[in-house]
Steps between C-alpha positions, in 0.01 A plus 500: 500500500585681206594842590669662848292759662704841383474742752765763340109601302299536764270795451404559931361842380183308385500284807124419550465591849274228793185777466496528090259733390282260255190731469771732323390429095842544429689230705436195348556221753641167353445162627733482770363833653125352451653184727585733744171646495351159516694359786424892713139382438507159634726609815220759554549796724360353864737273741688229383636202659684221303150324572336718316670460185333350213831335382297347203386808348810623506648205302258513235554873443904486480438157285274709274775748417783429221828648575595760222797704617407853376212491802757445810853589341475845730535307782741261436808621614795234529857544691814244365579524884223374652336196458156627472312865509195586637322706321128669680267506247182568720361510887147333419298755710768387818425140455777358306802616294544426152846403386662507173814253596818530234701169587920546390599176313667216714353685801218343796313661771580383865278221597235718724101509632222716399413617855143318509442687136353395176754490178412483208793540175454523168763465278526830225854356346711222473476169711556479881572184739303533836609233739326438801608335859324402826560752800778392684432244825515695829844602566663179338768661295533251179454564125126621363320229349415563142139462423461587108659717198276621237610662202279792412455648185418815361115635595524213732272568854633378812344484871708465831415556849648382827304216535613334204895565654781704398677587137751669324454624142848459272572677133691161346509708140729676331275855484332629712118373650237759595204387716208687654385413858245567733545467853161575701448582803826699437624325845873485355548859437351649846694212704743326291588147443679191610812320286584199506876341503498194242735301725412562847113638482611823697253722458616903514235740487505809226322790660467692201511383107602821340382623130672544211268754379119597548252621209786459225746721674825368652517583899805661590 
């Protein structure tokens, strides 16, 4: 990655809020926003179940867009003391939330589920490592058994669901890494999670994974 993510510039006056006004001739909506759009459109506005979810359309539309920064830098917000922010970018008419991740160098997530959700990640900047492992045995405590690391790269499109096991995404650069992911049904942030201990396979449930900020504003 070439440059960090400054945040010391970030203009949240012009935050672009989940319910943009795009008949308004004067807002011109960039690429990222017309993702949004696009991804609103597939998700549709009746009920939703992670059956429901056409996880290839999806792909193709996120593969179809080329990261520039000035589209998402409003909502990528990064704190040195955490190792990653989570930034809301959009509700999808209540059937998903749309992420903009900032990942601090040297820094991982927890190794965790999806709570029977779709994810898909794109990657806007930089390179992440996403390293997967099969759920844990029963109550056997022993070490999680590694099934894969894959590099990805930047505009890189990644799928993960619970059926294909558990992961943890790492930063292993020097700058920071900035990723955009959709989790759908939005499962995770109405009931929480499960993590994972590396050694043992205990599994500790997270009722609640908070935000960083929503709609380009930081949440107090």
């Amino acid at each position: 990655m070439e440059n960090s993510v400054d945040m010391s510039t970030a203009d949240t006056s012009t935050a672009v809020t989940s319910t943009a006004d795009t008949s308004n001739p004067t807002v011109e909506m960039n690429r990222f926003h017309q993702l949004v759009t696009d991804i609103k459109e597939i998700l549709g506005t009746e009920g939703l179940t992670s059956e429901d979810v056409d996880v290839e359309a999806l792909t193709l539309i996120m593969e179809r867009y080329t990261s520039n920064k000035e589209d998402w830098s409003t909502y990528a917000m990064a704190d040195p003391d955490m190792a990653y922010t989570r930034n809301l970018v959009d509700e999808g008419n209540g059937k998903a939330n749309l992420l903009v991740l900032v990942w601090t160098p040297g820094k991982a997530s927890p190794i965790h589920d999806h709570g029977n959700a779709h994810c898909l990640m794109k990657i806007l900047q930089g390179r992440l490592t996403e390293t997967r492992y099969e759920f844990p045995d029963g109550d056997k405590e022993k070490q999680m058994e590694l099934k894969s690391e894959t590099e990805l790269a930047e505009n890189k499109v990644a799928y993960m669901a619970d059926e294909l096991g558990l992961h943890c995404m790492s930063n292993k650069g020097n700058n920071y890494a900035v990723s955009l992911h959709l989790y759908t049904p939005p499962n995770v942030a109405k009931h929480g999670c499960n993590i994972f201990d590396i050694e043992t396979g205990k599994k500790t449930h997270i009722a609640k994974c908070d935000n960083y900020s929503a709609f380009g504003k930081r949440i107090d």
